[in-house]
C-alpha positions in Angstrom: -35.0 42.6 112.9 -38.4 41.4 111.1 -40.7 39.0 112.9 -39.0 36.2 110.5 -36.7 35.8 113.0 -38.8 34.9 116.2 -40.0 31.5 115.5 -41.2 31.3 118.9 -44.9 31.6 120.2 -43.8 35.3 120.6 -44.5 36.0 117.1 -47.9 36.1 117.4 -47.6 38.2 120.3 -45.5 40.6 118.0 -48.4 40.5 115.7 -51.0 41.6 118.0 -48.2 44.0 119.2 -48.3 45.4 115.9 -52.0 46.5 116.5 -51.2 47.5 119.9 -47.8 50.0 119.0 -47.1 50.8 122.7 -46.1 47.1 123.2 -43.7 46.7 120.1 -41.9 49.9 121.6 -40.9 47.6 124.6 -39.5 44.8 122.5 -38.0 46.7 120.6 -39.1 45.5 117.5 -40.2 48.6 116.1 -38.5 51.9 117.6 -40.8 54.0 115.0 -43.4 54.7 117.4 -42.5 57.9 120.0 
């Protein structure tokens, strides 16, 4: 799942997610971080 999906205002909250890695874990857009 890439960003590209989520057209909704929460893709700019994924971006800053991106910066902030703890966050991302939560949504579950990025299970890389521990």
């Amino acid at each position: 799942m890439k960003n590209q999906i989520i057209t909704t205002p929460l893709n700019r909250h994924l971006k800053i997610s991106q910066q902030t890695k703890p966050i991302t874990v939560q949504i579950g857009n990025e299970n890389r971080t521990p």
